[in-house]
C-alpha positions in Angstrom: 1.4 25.8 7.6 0.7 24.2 4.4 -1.5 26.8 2.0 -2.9 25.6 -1.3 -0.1 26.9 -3.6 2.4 25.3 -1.6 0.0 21.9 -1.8 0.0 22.5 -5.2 4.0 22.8 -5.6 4.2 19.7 -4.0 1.9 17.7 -5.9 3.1 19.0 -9.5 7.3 18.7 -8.2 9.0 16.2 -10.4 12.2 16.1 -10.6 13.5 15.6 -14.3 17.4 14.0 -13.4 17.1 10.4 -12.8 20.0 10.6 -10.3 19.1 13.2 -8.8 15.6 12.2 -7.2 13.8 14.3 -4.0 14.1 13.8 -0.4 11.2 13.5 1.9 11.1 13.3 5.4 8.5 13.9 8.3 10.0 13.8 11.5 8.3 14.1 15.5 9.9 16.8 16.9 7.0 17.3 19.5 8.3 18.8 22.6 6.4 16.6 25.1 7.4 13.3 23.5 11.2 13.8 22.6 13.8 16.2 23.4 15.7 17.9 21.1 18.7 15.2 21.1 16.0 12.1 20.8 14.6 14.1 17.3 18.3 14.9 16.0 19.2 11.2 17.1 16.2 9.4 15.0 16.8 12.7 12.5 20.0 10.6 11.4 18.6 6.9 12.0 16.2 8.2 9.1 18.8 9.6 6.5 21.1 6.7 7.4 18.0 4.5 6.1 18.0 6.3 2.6 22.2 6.5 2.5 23.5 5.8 -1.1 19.5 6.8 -2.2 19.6 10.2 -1.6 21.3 13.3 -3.0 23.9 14.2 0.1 23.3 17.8 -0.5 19.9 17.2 0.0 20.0 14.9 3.2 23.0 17.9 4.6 20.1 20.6 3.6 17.7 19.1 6.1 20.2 18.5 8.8 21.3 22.3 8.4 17.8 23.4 8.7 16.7 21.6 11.8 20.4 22.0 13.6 20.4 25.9 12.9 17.4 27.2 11.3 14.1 25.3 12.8 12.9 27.4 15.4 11.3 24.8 17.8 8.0 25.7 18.2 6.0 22.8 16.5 4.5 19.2 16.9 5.9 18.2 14.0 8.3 18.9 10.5 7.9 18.0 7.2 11.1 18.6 4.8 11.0 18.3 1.1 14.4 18.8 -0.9 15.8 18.8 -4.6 18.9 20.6 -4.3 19.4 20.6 -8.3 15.8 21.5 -8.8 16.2 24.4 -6.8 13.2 22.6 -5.3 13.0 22.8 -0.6 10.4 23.6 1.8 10.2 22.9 5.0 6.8 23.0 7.0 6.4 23.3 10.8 3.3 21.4 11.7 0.6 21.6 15.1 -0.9 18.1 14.2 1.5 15.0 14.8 3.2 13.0 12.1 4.7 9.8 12.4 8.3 9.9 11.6 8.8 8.6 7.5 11.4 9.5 4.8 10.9 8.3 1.7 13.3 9.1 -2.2 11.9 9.4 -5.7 11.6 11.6 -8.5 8.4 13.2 -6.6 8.1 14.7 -3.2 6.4 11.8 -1.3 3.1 13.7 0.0 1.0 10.5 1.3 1.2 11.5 5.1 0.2 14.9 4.2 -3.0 13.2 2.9 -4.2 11.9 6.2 -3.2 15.3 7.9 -5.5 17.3 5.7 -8.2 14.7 5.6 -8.0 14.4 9.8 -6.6 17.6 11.1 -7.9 20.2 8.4 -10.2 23.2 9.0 -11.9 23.0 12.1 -13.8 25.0 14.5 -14.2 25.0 18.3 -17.1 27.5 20.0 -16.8 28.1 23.9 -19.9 29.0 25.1 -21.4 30.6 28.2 -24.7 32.4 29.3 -23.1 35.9 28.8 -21.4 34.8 25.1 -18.7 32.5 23.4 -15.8 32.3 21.5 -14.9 30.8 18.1 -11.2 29.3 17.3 -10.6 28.6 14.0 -8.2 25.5 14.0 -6.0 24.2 10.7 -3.9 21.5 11.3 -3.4 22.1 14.8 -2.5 25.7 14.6 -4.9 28.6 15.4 -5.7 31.1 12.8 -8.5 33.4 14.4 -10.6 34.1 17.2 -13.8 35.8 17.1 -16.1 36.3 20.0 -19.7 37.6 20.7 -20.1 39.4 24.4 -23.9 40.0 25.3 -26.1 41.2 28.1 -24.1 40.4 32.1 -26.3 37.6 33.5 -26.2 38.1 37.3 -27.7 35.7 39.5 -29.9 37.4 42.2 -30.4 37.0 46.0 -34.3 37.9 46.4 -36.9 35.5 47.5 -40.5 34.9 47.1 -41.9 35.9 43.4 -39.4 38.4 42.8 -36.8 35.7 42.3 -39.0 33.8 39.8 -39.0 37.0 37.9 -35.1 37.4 37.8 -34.7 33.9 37.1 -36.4 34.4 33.7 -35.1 38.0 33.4 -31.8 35.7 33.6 -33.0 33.1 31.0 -34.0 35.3 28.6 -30.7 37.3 28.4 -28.7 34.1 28.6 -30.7 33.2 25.4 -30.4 36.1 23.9 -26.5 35.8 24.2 -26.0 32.0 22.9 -28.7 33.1 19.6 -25.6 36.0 18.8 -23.1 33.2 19.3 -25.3 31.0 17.1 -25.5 34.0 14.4 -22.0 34.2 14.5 -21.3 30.9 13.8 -23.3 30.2 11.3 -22.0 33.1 9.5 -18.4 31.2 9.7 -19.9 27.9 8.5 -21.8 29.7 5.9 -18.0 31.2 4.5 -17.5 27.9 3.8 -14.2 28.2 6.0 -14.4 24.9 8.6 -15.1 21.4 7.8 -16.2 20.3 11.8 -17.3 22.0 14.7 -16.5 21.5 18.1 -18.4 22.9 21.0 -17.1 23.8 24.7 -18.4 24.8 27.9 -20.2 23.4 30.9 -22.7 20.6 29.9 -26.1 22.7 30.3 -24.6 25.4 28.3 -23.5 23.5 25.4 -26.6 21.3 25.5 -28.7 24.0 25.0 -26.4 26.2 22.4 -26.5 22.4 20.3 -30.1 22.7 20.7 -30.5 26.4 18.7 -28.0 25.4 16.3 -29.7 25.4 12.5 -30.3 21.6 11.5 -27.7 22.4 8.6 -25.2 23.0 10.9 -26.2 20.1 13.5 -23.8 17.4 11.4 -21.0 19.4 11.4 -20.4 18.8 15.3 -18.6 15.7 15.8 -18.3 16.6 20.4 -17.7 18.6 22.9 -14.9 19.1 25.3 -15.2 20.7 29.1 -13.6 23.8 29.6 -14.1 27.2 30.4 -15.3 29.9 27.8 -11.9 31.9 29.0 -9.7 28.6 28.2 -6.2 29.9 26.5 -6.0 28.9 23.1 -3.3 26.2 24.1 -5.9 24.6 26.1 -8.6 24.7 23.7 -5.9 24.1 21.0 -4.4 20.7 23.1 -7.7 19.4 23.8 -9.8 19.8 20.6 -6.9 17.9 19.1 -7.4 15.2 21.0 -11.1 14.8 20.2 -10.5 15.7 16.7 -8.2 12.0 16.7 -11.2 9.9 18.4 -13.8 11.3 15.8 -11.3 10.7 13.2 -10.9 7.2 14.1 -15.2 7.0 14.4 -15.7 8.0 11.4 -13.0 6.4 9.3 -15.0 2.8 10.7 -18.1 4.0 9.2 -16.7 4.7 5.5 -14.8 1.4 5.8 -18.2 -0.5 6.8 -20.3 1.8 4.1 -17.6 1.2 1.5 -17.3 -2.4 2.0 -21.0 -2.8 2.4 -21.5 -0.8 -0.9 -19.7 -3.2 -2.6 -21.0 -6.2 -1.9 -24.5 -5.3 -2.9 -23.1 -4.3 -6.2 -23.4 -0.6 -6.0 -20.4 2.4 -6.6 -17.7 1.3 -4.9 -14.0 -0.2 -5.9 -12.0 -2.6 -3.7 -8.2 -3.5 -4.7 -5.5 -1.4 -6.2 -6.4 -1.8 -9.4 -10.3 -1.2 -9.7 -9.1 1.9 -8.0 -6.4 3.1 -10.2 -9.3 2.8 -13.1 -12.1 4.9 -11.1 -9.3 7.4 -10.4 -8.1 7.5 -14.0 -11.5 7.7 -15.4 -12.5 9.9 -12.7 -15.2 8.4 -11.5 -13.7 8.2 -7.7 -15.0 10.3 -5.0 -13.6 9.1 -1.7 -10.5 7.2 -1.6 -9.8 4.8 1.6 -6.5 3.5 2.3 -4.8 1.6 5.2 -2.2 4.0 6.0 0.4 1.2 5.7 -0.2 0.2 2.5 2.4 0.6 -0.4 2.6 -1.1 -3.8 4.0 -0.4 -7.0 1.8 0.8 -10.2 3.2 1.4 -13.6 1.5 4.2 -16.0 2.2 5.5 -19.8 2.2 8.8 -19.6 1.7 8.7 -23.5 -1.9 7.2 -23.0 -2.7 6.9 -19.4 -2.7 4.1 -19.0 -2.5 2.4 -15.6 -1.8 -1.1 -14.2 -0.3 -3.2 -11.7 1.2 -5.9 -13.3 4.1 -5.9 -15.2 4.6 -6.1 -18.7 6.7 -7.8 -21.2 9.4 -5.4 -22.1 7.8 -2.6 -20.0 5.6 -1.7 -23.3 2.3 -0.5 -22.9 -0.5 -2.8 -23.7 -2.3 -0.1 -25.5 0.6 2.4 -27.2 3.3 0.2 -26.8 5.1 3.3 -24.9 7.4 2.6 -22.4 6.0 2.3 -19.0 6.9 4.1 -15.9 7.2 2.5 -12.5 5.0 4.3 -9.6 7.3 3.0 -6.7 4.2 3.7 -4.4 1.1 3.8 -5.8 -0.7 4.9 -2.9 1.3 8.1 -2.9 0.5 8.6 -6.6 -3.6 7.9 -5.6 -3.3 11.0 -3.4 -1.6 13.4 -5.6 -4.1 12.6 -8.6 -7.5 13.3 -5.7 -5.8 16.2 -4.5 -5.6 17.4 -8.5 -9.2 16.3 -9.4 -10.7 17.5 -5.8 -11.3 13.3 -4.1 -11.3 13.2 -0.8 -8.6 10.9 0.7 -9.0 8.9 4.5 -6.5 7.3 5.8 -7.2 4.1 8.0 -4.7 2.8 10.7 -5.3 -1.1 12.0 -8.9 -2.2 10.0 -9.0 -5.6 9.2 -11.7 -5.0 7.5 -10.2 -2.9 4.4 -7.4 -4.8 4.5 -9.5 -7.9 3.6 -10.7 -5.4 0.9 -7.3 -5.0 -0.9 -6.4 -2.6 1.5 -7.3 0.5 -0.5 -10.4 1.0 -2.1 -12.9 4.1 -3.3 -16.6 5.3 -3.3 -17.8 6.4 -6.7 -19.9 9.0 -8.4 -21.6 6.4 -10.5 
Protein backbone atom coordinates (compact mmCIF):
# COMPACT_ATOMS: atom_id res chain seq x y z
CA UNK A 1 0.00 0.00 0.00
CA UNK A 2 1.35 3.30 -0.75
CA UNK A 3 0.81 5.84 2.46
CA UNK A 4 1.65 9.49 2.15
CA UNK A 5 5.14 9.36 3.71
CA UNK A 6 6.16 6.68 1.47
CA UNK A 7 4.47 9.07 -1.62
CA UNK A 8 6.48 11.60 -0.24
CA UNK A 9 9.88 9.55 -0.24
CA UNK A 10 9.31 8.84 -3.68
CA UNK A 11 8.64 12.15 -4.96
CA UNK A 12 11.61 13.93 -2.98
CA UNK A 13 14.30 10.63 -3.97
CA UNK A 14 17.10 11.89 -6.04
CA UNK A 15 19.85 10.21 -6.40
CA UNK A 16 23.04 12.48 -6.22
CA UNK A 17 25.79 9.89 -8.31
CA UNK A 18 25.37 10.46 -11.96
CA UNK A 19 26.35 6.78 -12.47
CA UNK A 20 24.54 5.48 -10.24
CA UNK A 21 20.83 6.48 -11.23
CA UNK A 22 17.44 4.59 -9.76
CA UNK A 23 15.58 1.70 -11.05
CA UNK A 24 11.85 1.62 -11.55
CA UNK A 25 9.80 -1.08 -12.49
CA UNK A 26 5.98 -1.99 -12.37
CA UNK A 27 5.31 -5.31 -13.25
CA UNK A 28 1.64 -7.51 -13.64
CA UNK A 29 1.91 -10.15 -11.49
CA UNK A 30 -1.96 -10.62 -11.36
CA UNK A 31 -2.78 -14.14 -10.62
CA UNK A 32 -5.67 -14.51 -13.16
CA UNK A 33 -3.68 -13.11 -16.12
CA UNK A 34 -0.14 -14.64 -15.73
CA UNK A 35 1.31 -17.36 -13.87
CA UNK A 36 4.16 -17.03 -11.90
CA UNK A 37 6.74 -18.18 -14.76
CA UNK A 38 4.93 -15.67 -17.49
CA UNK A 39 5.71 -12.59 -14.64
CA UNK A 40 9.37 -13.89 -13.96
CA UNK A 41 9.72 -14.39 -17.87
CA UNK A 42 8.52 -10.59 -18.87
CA UNK A 43 10.29 -9.72 -15.13
CA UNK A 44 13.67 -10.21 -17.29
CA UNK A 45 12.44 -9.06 -20.85
CA UNK A 46 12.08 -5.74 -18.79
CA UNK A 47 15.55 -5.48 -17.09
CA UNK A 48 17.11 -6.79 -20.30
CA UNK A 49 15.50 -3.55 -21.88
CA UNK A 50 17.41 -1.15 -19.33
CA UNK A 51 20.85 -3.56 -19.53
CA UNK A 52 24.05 -1.34 -19.52
CA UNK A 53 21.43 1.61 -17.93
CA UNK A 54 20.93 0.24 -14.75
CA UNK A 55 22.93 -0.33 -11.64
CA UNK A 56 23.27 -4.46 -11.63
CA UNK A 57 22.91 -4.46 -7.95
CA UNK A 58 19.83 -2.78 -8.35
CA UNK A 59 18.23 -4.87 -11.25
CA UNK A 60 19.64 -8.31 -8.92
CA UNK A 61 17.73 -6.49 -5.86
CA UNK A 62 14.45 -6.65 -7.66
CA UNK A 63 14.96 -10.16 -9.00
CA UNK A 64 15.91 -11.32 -5.29
CA UNK A 65 12.81 -9.77 -4.05
CA UNK A 66 10.20 -11.18 -6.31
CA UNK A 67 12.07 -14.80 -6.67
CA UNK A 68 12.30 -15.13 -2.69
CA UNK A 69 10.69 -12.44 -0.83
CA UNK A 70 7.27 -11.35 -2.75
CA UNK A 71 4.67 -13.16 -1.19
CA UNK A 72 2.11 -13.44 -4.01
CA UNK A 73 -0.84 -12.09 -2.94
CA UNK A 74 -1.30 -9.00 -5.22
CA UNK A 75 -2.54 -7.63 -8.70
CA UNK A 76 0.27 -5.90 -9.20
CA UNK A 77 4.24 -4.66 -7.94
CA UNK A 78 5.95 -1.67 -8.02
CA UNK A 79 9.87 -1.79 -7.24
CA UNK A 80 11.95 1.20 -6.69
CA UNK A 81 15.87 0.77 -6.10
CA UNK A 82 19.15 2.81 -5.38
CA UNK A 83 21.38 0.43 -4.01
CA UNK A 84 24.15 3.29 -3.21
CA UNK A 85 21.40 5.58 -1.89
CA UNK A 86 20.42 3.06 0.52
CA UNK A 87 17.20 4.06 -1.37
CA UNK A 88 14.28 0.42 -2.10
CA UNK A 89 10.74 -0.09 -1.69
CA UNK A 90 8.81 -2.39 -2.97
CA UNK A 91 4.90 -2.02 -3.02
CA UNK A 92 2.28 -4.89 -3.56
CA UNK A 93 -0.69 -3.34 -5.32
CA UNK A 94 -4.78 -4.50 -5.61
CA UNK A 95 -5.35 -2.06 -8.70
CA UNK A 96 -3.52 -3.29 -12.04
CA UNK A 97 -0.56 -1.66 -13.58
CA UNK A 98 0.73 -2.00 -16.81
CA UNK A 99 4.08 -3.47 -16.95
CA UNK A 100 7.01 -0.29 -17.31
CA UNK A 101 10.59 0.08 -16.07
CA UNK A 102 12.11 3.15 -16.59
CA UNK A 103 16.26 4.61 -15.10
CA UNK A 104 17.16 8.11 -13.94
CA UNK A 105 18.34 9.97 -11.23
CA UNK A 106 14.55 9.95 -9.76
CA UNK A 107 12.30 7.14 -9.04
CA UNK A 108 9.96 7.32 -12.06
CA UNK A 109 6.44 7.72 -10.27
CA UNK A 110 4.16 8.63 -13.48
CA UNK A 111 2.03 5.33 -13.32
CA UNK A 112 1.50 5.85 -9.73
CA UNK A 113 -0.22 9.07 -10.78
CA UNK A 114 -3.03 7.56 -12.68
CA UNK A 115 -3.34 4.80 -9.79
CA UNK A 116 -4.07 7.35 -7.20
CA UNK A 117 -6.12 9.63 -9.47
CA UNK A 118 -8.34 6.26 -10.68
CA UNK A 119 -8.11 3.77 -7.98
CA UNK A 120 -7.81 6.01 -4.79
CA UNK A 121 -10.16 6.13 -1.75
CA UNK A 122 -13.31 4.78 -2.48
CA UNK A 123 -16.36 3.48 -0.86
CA UNK A 124 -18.84 0.79 -1.71
CA UNK A 125 -22.34 0.51 0.60
CA UNK A 126 -24.45 -2.84 0.38
CA UNK A 127 -27.71 -2.21 1.24
CA UNK A 128 -30.84 -4.11 2.26
CA UNK A 129 -34.18 -3.48 4.03
CA UNK A 130 -32.81 -4.79 7.46
CA UNK A 131 -29.20 -2.67 7.01
CA UNK A 132 -25.86 -2.35 4.93
CA UNK A 133 -22.44 -2.51 4.85
CA UNK A 134 -19.69 -0.05 4.09
CA UNK A 135 -16.13 -1.13 2.50
CA UNK A 136 -13.62 1.26 2.43
CA UNK A 137 -11.54 0.52 -0.85
CA UNK A 138 -7.81 2.16 -1.55
CA UNK A 139 -6.29 1.12 -4.52
CA UNK A 140 -7.97 -2.04 -4.74
CA UNK A 141 -7.27 -3.18 -1.28
CA UNK A 142 -9.89 -3.15 1.64
CA UNK A 143 -9.14 -1.18 4.66
CA UNK A 144 -12.42 -1.35 6.80
CA UNK A 145 -15.86 -2.52 7.09
CA UNK A 146 -18.44 -1.03 9.04
CA UNK A 147 -21.99 -2.07 9.15
CA UNK A 148 -25.41 -0.85 10.54
CA UNK A 149 -28.06 -3.91 11.56
CA UNK A 150 -31.65 -2.56 12.25
CA UNK A 151 -35.16 -3.78 12.97
CA UNK A 152 -35.79 -7.81 11.16
CA UNK A 153 -38.22 -7.13 8.35
CA UNK A 154 -40.41 -10.24 7.95
CA UNK A 155 -42.79 -10.57 5.34
CA UNK A 156 -46.26 -11.78 6.62
CA UNK A 157 -48.79 -14.40 5.43
CA UNK A 158 -52.23 -12.59 6.54
CA UNK A 159 -54.81 -11.44 4.18
CA UNK A 160 -57.52 -8.88 4.08
CA UNK A 161 -56.58 -5.44 5.94
CA UNK A 162 -54.35 -6.94 8.25
CA UNK A 163 -51.76 -7.54 5.55
CA UNK A 164 -51.97 -3.85 4.46
CA UNK A 165 -51.06 -3.11 7.94
CA UNK A 166 -47.84 -5.31 8.01
CA UNK A 167 -46.91 -4.16 4.73
CA UNK A 168 -46.34 -0.65 6.09
CA UNK A 169 -45.36 -2.01 9.52
CA UNK A 170 -42.65 -3.59 7.01
CA UNK A 171 -41.99 -0.22 5.12
CA UNK A 172 -41.57 1.75 7.85
CA UNK A 173 -38.88 -0.47 9.51
CA UNK A 174 -37.18 -1.05 6.24
CA UNK A 175 -36.84 2.79 6.24
CA UNK A 176 -35.93 3.23 9.32
CA UNK A 177 -32.93 0.74 8.68
CA UNK A 178 -31.53 2.33 5.19
CA UNK A 179 -31.89 6.21 7.22
CA UNK A 180 -29.10 4.43 9.88
CA UNK A 181 -27.16 3.27 6.84
CA UNK A 182 -27.51 6.68 5.43
CA UNK A 183 -26.33 8.27 8.88
CA UNK A 184 -23.51 6.13 8.84
CA UNK A 185 -22.35 6.98 5.63
CA UNK A 186 -22.49 10.36 5.76
CA UNK A 187 -20.55 10.28 8.77
CA UNK A 188 -17.70 8.49 6.58
CA UNK A 189 -18.04 11.08 3.78
CA UNK A 190 -18.12 13.85 6.32
CA UNK A 191 -14.34 12.33 7.72
CA UNK A 192 -13.34 13.34 4.62
CA UNK A 193 -11.91 9.70 4.10
CA UNK A 194 -13.40 8.50 0.38
CA UNK A 195 -13.34 10.33 -2.83
CA UNK A 196 -16.49 8.14 -4.62
CA UNK A 197 -19.13 6.02 -3.53
CA UNK A 198 -20.41 3.02 -4.82
CA UNK A 199 -23.74 1.48 -3.89
CA UNK A 200 -24.90 -2.26 -3.98
CA UNK A 201 -27.85 -4.31 -3.56
CA UNK A 202 -30.95 -5.27 -5.44
CA UNK A 203 -32.29 -2.45 -7.76
CA UNK A 204 -35.45 -1.25 -5.44
CA UNK A 205 -33.16 -1.11 -2.56
CA UNK A 206 -30.49 0.94 -3.88
CA UNK A 207 -32.94 3.14 -5.73
CA UNK A 208 -34.49 4.04 -2.77
CA UNK A 209 -31.26 4.31 -0.31
CA UNK A 210 -29.94 6.86 -3.49
CA UNK A 211 -33.08 8.62 -2.98
CA UNK A 212 -32.43 9.48 1.10
CA UNK A 213 -28.94 10.17 0.34
CA UNK A 214 -28.07 14.16 1.36
CA UNK A 215 -27.76 16.18 -2.08
CA UNK A 216 -24.08 16.78 -0.91
CA UNK A 217 -23.47 13.37 -1.06
CA UNK A 218 -25.51 12.59 -4.32
CA UNK A 219 -22.22 13.46 -6.67
CA UNK A 220 -20.09 11.33 -4.97
CA UNK A 221 -21.82 8.10 -6.54
CA UNK A 222 -20.54 7.38 -9.76
CA UNK A 223 -22.94 3.41 -9.90
CA UNK A 224 -24.08 0.60 -8.55
CA UNK A 225 -23.22 -2.97 -8.89
CA UNK A 226 -25.76 -6.13 -8.11
CA UNK A 227 -24.84 -8.17 -5.38
CA UNK A 228 -25.94 -9.26 -2.13
CA UNK A 229 -25.56 -7.22 1.11
CA UNK A 230 -23.63 -10.50 2.54
CA UNK A 231 -21.19 -10.39 -0.74
CA UNK A 232 -17.39 -11.37 0.55
CA UNK A 233 -15.20 -8.60 0.38
CA UNK A 234 -13.48 -10.38 -2.77
CA UNK A 235 -16.68 -10.07 -4.50
CA UNK A 236 -17.49 -6.63 -3.69
CA UNK A 237 -13.70 -5.90 -3.92
CA UNK A 238 -13.48 -7.69 -7.74
CA UNK A 239 -16.53 -6.01 -8.89
CA UNK A 240 -16.31 -2.37 -7.62
CA UNK A 241 -12.99 -2.42 -9.40
CA UNK A 242 -14.38 -3.08 -12.38
CA UNK A 243 -16.90 -0.15 -12.22
CA UNK A 244 -14.47 2.07 -10.70
CA UNK A 245 -12.34 1.52 -14.52
CA UNK A 246 -15.68 2.47 -16.62
CA UNK A 247 -16.40 5.65 -14.43
CA UNK A 248 -12.76 6.33 -14.71
CA UNK A 249 -12.82 6.22 -18.31
CA UNK A 250 -16.43 8.47 -18.25
CA UNK A 251 -15.20 10.96 -16.51
CA UNK A 252 -11.70 11.42 -17.85
CA UNK A 253 -13.86 12.30 -21.53
CA UNK A 254 -15.58 14.95 -19.73
CA UNK A 255 -12.31 16.90 -18.38
CA UNK A 256 -10.83 16.37 -21.79
CA UNK A 257 -14.05 17.98 -23.63
CA UNK A 258 -14.28 20.75 -20.63
CA UNK A 259 -10.63 21.33 -20.83
CA UNK A 260 -10.41 21.59 -24.53
CA UNK A 261 -13.66 23.53 -24.66
CA UNK A 262 -12.26 25.92 -21.92
CA UNK A 263 -9.69 26.76 -24.00
CA UNK A 264 -10.96 27.69 -27.03
CA UNK A 265 -13.22 30.30 -25.62
CA UNK A 266 -10.26 31.81 -23.97
CA UNK A 267 -10.82 30.93 -20.40
CA UNK A 268 -8.24 29.09 -17.68
CA UNK A 269 -6.93 26.36 -19.39
CA UNK A 270 -3.26 25.35 -20.94
CA UNK A 271 -2.75 23.07 -23.87
CA UNK A 272 0.93 21.85 -24.94
CA UNK A 273 3.86 21.02 -22.75
CA UNK A 274 5.00 24.20 -22.42
CA UNK A 275 1.97 26.43 -21.38
CA UNK A 276 1.77 23.75 -18.86
CA UNK A 277 5.17 23.65 -17.46
CA UNK A 278 4.54 27.64 -16.81
CA UNK A 279 1.05 27.25 -15.01
CA UNK A 280 2.72 24.52 -12.95
CA UNK A 281 5.83 26.56 -12.21
CA UNK A 282 3.81 29.64 -11.42
CA UNK A 283 1.34 27.53 -9.72
CA UNK A 284 -1.50 28.56 -11.23
CA UNK A 285 -2.42 24.69 -12.36
CA UNK A 286 -5.18 22.92 -10.85
CA UNK A 287 -5.95 19.71 -12.81
CA UNK A 288 -3.34 18.29 -15.02
CA UNK A 289 -4.46 15.96 -18.09
CA UNK A 290 -2.13 13.78 -19.76
CA UNK A 291 -2.38 11.02 -22.43
CA UNK A 292 -0.82 8.31 -20.48
CA UNK A 293 1.59 7.71 -23.40
CA UNK A 294 3.01 10.80 -23.63
CA UNK A 295 6.83 11.48 -22.84
CA UNK A 296 9.08 14.40 -23.78
CA UNK A 297 12.01 15.95 -22.48
CA UNK A 298 11.96 19.41 -20.45
CA UNK A 299 15.05 21.19 -19.23
CA UNK A 300 14.95 23.32 -15.84
CA UNK A 301 17.60 25.67 -13.81
CA UNK A 302 17.35 24.72 -10.62
CA UNK A 303 19.18 28.15 -9.87
CA UNK A 304 16.10 30.15 -11.05
CA UNK A 305 13.41 27.86 -12.07
CA UNK A 306 13.26 28.22 -14.92
CA UNK A 307 11.52 25.78 -17.34
CA UNK A 308 11.51 25.10 -21.04
CA UNK A 309 11.32 22.74 -23.78
CA UNK A 310 13.68 23.76 -26.17
CA UNK A 311 17.18 23.55 -26.06
CA UNK A 312 19.57 26.04 -25.59
CA UNK A 313 22.86 27.16 -26.85
CA UNK A 314 25.43 25.81 -24.53
CA UNK A 315 22.74 24.39 -22.15
CA UNK A 316 22.87 28.08 -20.36
CA UNK A 317 19.86 29.45 -19.00
CA UNK A 318 18.15 32.23 -20.78
CA UNK A 319 17.62 33.97 -17.61
CA UNK A 320 20.77 33.12 -15.07
CA UNK A 321 22.89 31.75 -17.49
CA UNK A 322 23.08 28.54 -15.13
CA UNK A 323 23.49 25.36 -16.57
CA UNK A 324 20.41 23.62 -17.44
CA UNK A 325 19.22 20.21 -16.42
CA UNK A 326 17.67 17.73 -18.79
CA UNK A 327 14.07 16.35 -17.42
CA UNK A 328 14.27 13.00 -19.54
CA UNK A 329 10.42 12.80 -19.07
CA UNK A 330 8.69 15.72 -18.45
CA UNK A 331 5.48 14.18 -17.84
CA UNK A 332 6.90 12.32 -14.91
CA UNK A 333 8.39 15.62 -13.53
CA UNK A 334 4.57 17.27 -14.00
CA UNK A 335 3.33 14.72 -11.53
CA UNK A 336 5.88 14.86 -8.88
CA UNK A 337 5.64 18.87 -8.79
CA UNK A 338 1.17 18.43 -8.43
CA UNK A 339 1.67 15.81 -6.01
CA UNK A 340 4.08 18.51 -3.99
CA UNK A 341 1.69 21.59 -4.51
CA UNK A 342 -1.59 19.40 -4.06
CA UNK A 343 -2.91 19.36 -8.43
CA UNK A 344 -4.79 16.80 -9.20
CA UNK A 345 -3.37 14.60 -12.04
CA UNK A 346 -5.80 12.27 -14.74
CA UNK A 347 -4.38 10.19 -16.83
CA UNK A 348 -6.08 9.66 -20.41
CA UNK A 349 -5.50 6.35 -22.40
CA UNK A 350 -6.54 6.52 -26.44
CA UNK A 351 -8.28 10.48 -26.81
CA UNK A 352 -7.68 11.97 -29.93
CA UNK A 353 -8.96 14.64 -28.67
CA UNK A 354 -6.07 15.74 -26.08
CA UNK A 355 -3.67 14.48 -28.27
CA UNK A 356 -4.68 17.10 -30.90
CA UNK A 357 -4.24 19.36 -27.77
CA UNK A 358 -0.48 18.72 -27.23
CA UNK A 359 -1.23 15.81 -25.57
CA UNK A 360 -1.02 17.17 -21.97
CA UNK A 361 -2.63 20.10 -20.84
CA UNK A 362 -4.18 21.73 -17.43
CA UNK A 363 -7.22 23.65 -15.90
CA UNK A 364 -6.31 26.70 -14.02
CA UNK A 365 -7.10 28.66 -10.88
CA UNK A 366 -7.16 31.94 -12.82
Amino acid sequence: MIDQATMQALVGFQSTHKTAPALSLYLDVDPRRRTTDEYRLALRHLLATVDGQANKEDSARIERFIEKEYDRQSRSLVCFSCAVEDFWHAIPLAAPVADTVFVGQRAYIKPLGDLLDTFARYGVVLVDREGGHLFMFNLGQLEGVSGVTGEDVKRHKQGGWAAARFQRHEDQAAYRNLKEVVEMTNQFVQSGEVRRLILGGTEANVAQFAAMLPKSMQPLVIGAINVEVTASPAEVGEKSLALIQQAAAAHKADLVAQLVTTAAKGGPAALGLANVLVAVDTRRARHLLLDDGFAAPAYRCDNCGYVGVEPMEENACPLCAAQLRLLPDAADSLVRWAVEQGIDVTFVAGSAALRDAGSVGALLRY
